[in-house]
C-alpha positions as CSV (number, residue, x, y, z in Angstrom):
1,X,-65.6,-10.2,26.9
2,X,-66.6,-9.8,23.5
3,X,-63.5,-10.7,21.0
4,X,-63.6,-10.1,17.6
5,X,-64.0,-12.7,15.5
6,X,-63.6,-13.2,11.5
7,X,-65.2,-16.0,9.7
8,X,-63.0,-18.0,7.5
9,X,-63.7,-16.4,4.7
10,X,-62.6,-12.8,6.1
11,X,-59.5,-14.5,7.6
12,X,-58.6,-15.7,4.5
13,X,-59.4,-12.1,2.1
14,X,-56.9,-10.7,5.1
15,X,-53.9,-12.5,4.7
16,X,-54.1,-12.5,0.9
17,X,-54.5,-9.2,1.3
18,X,-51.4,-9.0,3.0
19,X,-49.3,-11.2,0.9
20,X,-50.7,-8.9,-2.3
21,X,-48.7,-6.1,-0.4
22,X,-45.8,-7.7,0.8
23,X,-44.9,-9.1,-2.7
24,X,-45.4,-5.7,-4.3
25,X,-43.3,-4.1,-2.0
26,X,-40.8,-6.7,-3.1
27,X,-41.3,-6.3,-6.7
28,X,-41.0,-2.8,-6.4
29,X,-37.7,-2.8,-4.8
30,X,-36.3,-5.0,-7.2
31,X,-37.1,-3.1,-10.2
32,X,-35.7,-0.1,-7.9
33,X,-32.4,-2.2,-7.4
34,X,-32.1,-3.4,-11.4
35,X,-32.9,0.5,-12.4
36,X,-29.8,1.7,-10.3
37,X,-27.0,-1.0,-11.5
38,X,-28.6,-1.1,-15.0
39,X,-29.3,2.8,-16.1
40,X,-26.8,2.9,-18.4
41,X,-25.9,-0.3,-20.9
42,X,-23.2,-0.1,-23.7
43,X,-21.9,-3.0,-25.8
44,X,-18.1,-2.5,-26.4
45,X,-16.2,-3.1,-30.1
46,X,-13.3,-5.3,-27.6
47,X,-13.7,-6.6,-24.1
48,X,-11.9,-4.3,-21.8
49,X,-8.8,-5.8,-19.9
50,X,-10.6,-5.6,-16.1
51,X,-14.5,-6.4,-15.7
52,X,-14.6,-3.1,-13.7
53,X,-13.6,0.7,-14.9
54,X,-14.6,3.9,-13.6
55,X,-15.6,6.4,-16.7
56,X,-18.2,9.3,-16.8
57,X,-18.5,9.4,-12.6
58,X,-19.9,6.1,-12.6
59,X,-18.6,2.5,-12.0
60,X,-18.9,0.0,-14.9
61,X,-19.3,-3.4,-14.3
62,X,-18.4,-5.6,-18.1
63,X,-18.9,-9.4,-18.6
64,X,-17.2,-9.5,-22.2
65,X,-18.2,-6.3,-24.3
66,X,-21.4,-6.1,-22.5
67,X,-21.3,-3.1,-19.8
68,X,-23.8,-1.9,-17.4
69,X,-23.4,1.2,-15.1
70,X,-26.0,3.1,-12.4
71,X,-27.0,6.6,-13.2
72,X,-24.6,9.4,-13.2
73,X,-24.8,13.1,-13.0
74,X,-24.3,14.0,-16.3
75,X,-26.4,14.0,-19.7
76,X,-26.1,10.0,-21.5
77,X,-24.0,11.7,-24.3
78,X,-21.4,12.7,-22.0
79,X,-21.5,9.4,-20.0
80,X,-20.9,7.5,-23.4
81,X,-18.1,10.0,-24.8
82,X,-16.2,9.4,-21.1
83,X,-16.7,5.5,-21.5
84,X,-15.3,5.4,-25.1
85,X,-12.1,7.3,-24.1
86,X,-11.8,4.9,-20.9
87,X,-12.5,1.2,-23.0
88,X,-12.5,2.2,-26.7
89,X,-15.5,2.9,-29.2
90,X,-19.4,1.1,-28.5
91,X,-21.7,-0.4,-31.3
92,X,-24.4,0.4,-29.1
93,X,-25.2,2.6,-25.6
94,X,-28.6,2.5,-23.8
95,X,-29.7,5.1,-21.4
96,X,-32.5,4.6,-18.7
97,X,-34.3,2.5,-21.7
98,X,-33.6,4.8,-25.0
99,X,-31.1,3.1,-27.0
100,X,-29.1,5.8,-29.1
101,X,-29.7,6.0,-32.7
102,X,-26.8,6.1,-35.2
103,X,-26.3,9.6,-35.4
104,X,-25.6,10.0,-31.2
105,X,-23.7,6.5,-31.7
106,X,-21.2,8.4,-33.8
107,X,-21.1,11.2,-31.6
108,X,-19.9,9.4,-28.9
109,X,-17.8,7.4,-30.8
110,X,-16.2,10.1,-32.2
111,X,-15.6,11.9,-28.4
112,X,-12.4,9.5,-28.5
113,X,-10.7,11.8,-30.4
């Protein structure tokens, strides 16, 4: 019976091969995961009373004024109006990446109304 056979050197190309993929599979679920818990990111004028609120549709998770959230359904500048009229105004809110400027800082800031 004829079995095939790899030389070392083939043996070797397949399994890191193999551990190439595996670890990108991994890698790409993590960044999948952070993305989720981390699409939204606002730093708070005052640490909110509990470390979790719900505001906007999503849950938000705070360690001190620093506050993370997954992706809601509705555009960033509604997410951060909702979350200043839950926990008070934000010096700064970050959606999927784009940090706001100062001129949609203030428009959400001034949502509270």
């Amino acid at each position: 019976m004829n079995a095939l056979r790899l030389s070392p050197l083939q043996h070797f190309a397949s399994m890191a091969g193999a551990i190439v993929i595996v670890a990108s599979l991994f890698a790409g679920a993590a960044a999948t995961a952070q993305t989720r818990a981390g699409f939204y990111s606002a730093t708070l004028n005052a640490a909110p009373a509990e470390p979790r609120t719900v505001a906007g549709g999503v849950v938000w998770a705070c360690e001190g004024t620093n506050c993370t959230a997954p992706r809601g359904t509705s555009r960033p500048g509604v997410i951060c109006g909702r979350l200043v009229r839950e926990l008070g105004p934000v010096t700064s809110f970050t959606a999927n990446g784009e940090t706001f400027d100062a001129e949609a800082l203030a428009r959400c800031n001034q949502s509270a109304g």
